[in-house]
C-alpha positions as CSV (number, residue, x, y, z in Angstrom):
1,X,-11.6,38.3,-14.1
2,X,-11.9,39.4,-17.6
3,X,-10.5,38.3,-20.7
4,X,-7.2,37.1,-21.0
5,X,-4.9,39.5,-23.0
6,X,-2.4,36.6,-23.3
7,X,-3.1,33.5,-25.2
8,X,0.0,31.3,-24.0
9,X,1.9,32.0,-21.2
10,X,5.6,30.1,-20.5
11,X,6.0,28.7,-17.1
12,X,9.9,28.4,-16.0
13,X,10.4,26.4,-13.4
14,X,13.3,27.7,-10.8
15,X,14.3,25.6,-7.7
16,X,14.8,29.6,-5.5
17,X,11.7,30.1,-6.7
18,X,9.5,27.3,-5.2
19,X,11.7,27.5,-2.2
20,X,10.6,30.5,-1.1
21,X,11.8,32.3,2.2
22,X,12.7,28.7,2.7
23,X,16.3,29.4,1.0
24,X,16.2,25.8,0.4
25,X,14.0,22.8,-0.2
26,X,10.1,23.3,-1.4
27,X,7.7,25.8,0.1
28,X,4.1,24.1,-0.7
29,X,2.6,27.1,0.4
30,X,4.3,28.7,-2.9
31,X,3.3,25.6,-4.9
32,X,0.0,25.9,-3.9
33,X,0.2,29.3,-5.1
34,X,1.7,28.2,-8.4
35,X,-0.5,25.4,-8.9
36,X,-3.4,28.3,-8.0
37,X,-2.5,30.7,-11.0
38,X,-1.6,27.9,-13.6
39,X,-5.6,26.6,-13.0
40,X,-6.7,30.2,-13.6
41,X,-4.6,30.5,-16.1
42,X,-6.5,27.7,-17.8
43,X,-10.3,28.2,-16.2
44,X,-9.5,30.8,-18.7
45,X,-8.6,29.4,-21.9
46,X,-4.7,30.4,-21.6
47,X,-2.0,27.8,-22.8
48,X,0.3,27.2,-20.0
49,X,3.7,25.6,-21.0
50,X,6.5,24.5,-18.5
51,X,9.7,24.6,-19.1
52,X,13.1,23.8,-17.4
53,X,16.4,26.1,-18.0
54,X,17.0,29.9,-19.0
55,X,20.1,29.6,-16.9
56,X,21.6,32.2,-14.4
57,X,20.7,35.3,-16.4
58,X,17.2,34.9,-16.0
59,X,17.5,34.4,-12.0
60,X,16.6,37.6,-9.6
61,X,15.3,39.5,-12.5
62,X,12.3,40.7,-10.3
63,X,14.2,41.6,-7.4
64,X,17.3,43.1,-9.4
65,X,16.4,46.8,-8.3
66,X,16.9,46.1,-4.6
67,X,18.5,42.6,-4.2
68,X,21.2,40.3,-5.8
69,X,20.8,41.0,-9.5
70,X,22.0,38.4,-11.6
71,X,21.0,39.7,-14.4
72,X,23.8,41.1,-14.7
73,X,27.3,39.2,-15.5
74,X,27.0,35.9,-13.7
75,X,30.8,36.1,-11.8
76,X,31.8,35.4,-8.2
77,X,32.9,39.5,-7.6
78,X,29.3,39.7,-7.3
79,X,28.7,37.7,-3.7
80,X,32.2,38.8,-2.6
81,X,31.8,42.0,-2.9
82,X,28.3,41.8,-1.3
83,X,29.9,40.4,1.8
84,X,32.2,42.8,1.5
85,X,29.6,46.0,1.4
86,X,26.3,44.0,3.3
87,X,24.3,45.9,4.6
88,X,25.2,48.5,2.4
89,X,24.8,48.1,-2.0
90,X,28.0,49.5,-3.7
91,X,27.9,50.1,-7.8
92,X,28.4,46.8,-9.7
93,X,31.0,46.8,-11.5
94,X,29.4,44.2,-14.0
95,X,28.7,44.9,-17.3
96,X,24.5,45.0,-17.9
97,X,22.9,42.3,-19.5
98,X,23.5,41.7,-23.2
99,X,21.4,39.4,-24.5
100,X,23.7,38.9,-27.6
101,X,26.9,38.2,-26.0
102,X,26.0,36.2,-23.0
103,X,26.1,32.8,-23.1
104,X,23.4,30.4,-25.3
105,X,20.3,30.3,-23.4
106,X,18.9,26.9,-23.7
107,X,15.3,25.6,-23.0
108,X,14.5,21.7,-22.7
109,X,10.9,20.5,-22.3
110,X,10.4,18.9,-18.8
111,X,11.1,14.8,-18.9
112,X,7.9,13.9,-16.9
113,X,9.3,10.2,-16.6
114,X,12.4,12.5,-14.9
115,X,10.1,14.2,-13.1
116,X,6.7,12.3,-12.4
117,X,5.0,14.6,-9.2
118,X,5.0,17.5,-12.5
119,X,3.1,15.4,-14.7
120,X,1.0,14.2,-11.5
121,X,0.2,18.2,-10.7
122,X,-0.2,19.0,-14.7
123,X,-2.9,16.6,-14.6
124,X,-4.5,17.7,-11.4
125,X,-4.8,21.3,-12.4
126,X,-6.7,20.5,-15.6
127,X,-8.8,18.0,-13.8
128,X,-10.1,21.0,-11.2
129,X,-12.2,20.5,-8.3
130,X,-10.1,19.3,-5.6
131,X,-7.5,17.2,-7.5
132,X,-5.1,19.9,-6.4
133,X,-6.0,19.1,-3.2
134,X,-6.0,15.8,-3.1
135,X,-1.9,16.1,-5.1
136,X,-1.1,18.5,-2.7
137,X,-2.0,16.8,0.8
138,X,-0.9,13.4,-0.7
139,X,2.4,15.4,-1.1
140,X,2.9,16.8,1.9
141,X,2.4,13.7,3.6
142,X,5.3,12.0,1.5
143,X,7.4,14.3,2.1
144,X,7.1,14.2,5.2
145,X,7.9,10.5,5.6
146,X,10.7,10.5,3.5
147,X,12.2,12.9,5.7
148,X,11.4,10.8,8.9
149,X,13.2,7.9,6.7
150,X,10.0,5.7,6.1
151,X,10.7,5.6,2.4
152,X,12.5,6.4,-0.2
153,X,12.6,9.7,-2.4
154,X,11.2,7.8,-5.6
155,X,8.5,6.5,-3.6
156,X,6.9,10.2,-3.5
157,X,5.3,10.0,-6.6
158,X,4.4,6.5,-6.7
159,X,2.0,7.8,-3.2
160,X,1.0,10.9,-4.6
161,X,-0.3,8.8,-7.7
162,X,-2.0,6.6,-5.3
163,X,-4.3,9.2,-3.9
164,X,-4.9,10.6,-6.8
165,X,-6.4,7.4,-8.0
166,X,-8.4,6.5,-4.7
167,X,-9.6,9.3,-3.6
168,X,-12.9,10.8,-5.5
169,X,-12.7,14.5,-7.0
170,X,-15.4,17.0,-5.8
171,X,-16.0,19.3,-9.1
172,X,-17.5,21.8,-7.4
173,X,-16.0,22.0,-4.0
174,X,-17.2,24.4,-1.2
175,X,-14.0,24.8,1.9
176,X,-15.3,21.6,3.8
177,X,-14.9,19.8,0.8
178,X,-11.5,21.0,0.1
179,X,-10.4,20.1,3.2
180,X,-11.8,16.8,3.6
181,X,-9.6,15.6,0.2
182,X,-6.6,17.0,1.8
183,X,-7.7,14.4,4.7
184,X,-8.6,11.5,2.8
185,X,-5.6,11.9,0.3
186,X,-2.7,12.2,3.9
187,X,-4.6,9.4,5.2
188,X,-4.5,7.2,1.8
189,X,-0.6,8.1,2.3
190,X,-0.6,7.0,5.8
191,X,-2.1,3.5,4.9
192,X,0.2,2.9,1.7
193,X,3.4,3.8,2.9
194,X,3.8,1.0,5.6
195,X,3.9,-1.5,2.0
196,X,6.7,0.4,0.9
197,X,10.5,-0.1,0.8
198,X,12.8,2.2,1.5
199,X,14.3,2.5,-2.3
């Protein structure tokens, strides 16, 4: 890869987007992917800021050419009438985007006390080798007991962070090693959770 031709680059962070053909939820396949380009992103001296917000306007702005584009005036004619034409597209008859009269577009800095697993995955990605990894395995396993009803949503992060503390970072990892944090870190999960109440 060669040299960066931006300096910062401006993460927003959209629900739809992390869902991925999921509709609904988190895809960690897509995270993964996320979390992937944000560590390149730095591996290569780029800033990488997150941020929460840029409201409806901002949503379906890649696909707007041949799916829902909400780009344009954020109104409920646009689903009816895309019941009312699916499978076919008929002209919108919303006005295009103007940037000057839509609504104020606010931007907020994520609250990482909010929001714990991003400050858990921020610190992953600039620690490298397989801390990702280790987050994402530790993850998947907590999910996957809160939605079995072992424990409680907010005890997600408090797991996640318990990996991430036990289990040792490979700097250089070759695919065994990879996959042997994603073990260790399900399995740390696995052993924790049975000392936690359902919150």
């Amino acid at each position: 890869m060669g040299k960066p031709v931006y300096q910062r680059v401006l993460l927003k962070i959209s629900g739809e987007a992390l869902a991925g053909d999921k509709h609904s939820g988190l895809d960690f396949e897509v995270i993964g992917k996320v979390c992937d380009v944000i560590k390149q992103c730095l591996d290569l001296g780029v800033q990488v800021g997150v941020v929460v917000g840029g409201g409806n306007f901002w949503r379906g702005v890649k696909d707007g050419g041949g799916r829902m584009e909400r780009t344009r005036a954020d109104h409920m004619r646009l689903p009816i009438r895309y019941a009312f034409t699916w499978p076919n597209r008929a002209e919108s008859p919303a006005e295009p985007l103007d940037l000057i009269q839509c609504p104020p577009l606010t931007f907020a800095a994520p609250d990482t006390d909010a929001f714990p697993c991003l400050r858990l995955a921020v610190e992953a990605a600039r620690e490298g080798g397989t801390a990702c990894a280790v987050l994402n395995g530790a993850n998947e396993a907590a999910v996957s007991l809160f939605l079995r009803e072992k424990i409680g949503f907010n005890d997600i992060p408090w797991l996640v962070a318990q990996a991430r503390e036990r289990v040792a970072v490979c700097r250089s990892p070759a695919l065994e090693d990879i996959l042997e944090a994603d073990r260790q870190a399900r399995a740390c999960v696995m052993e924790k959770h049975e000392g936690v109440l359902i919150s």
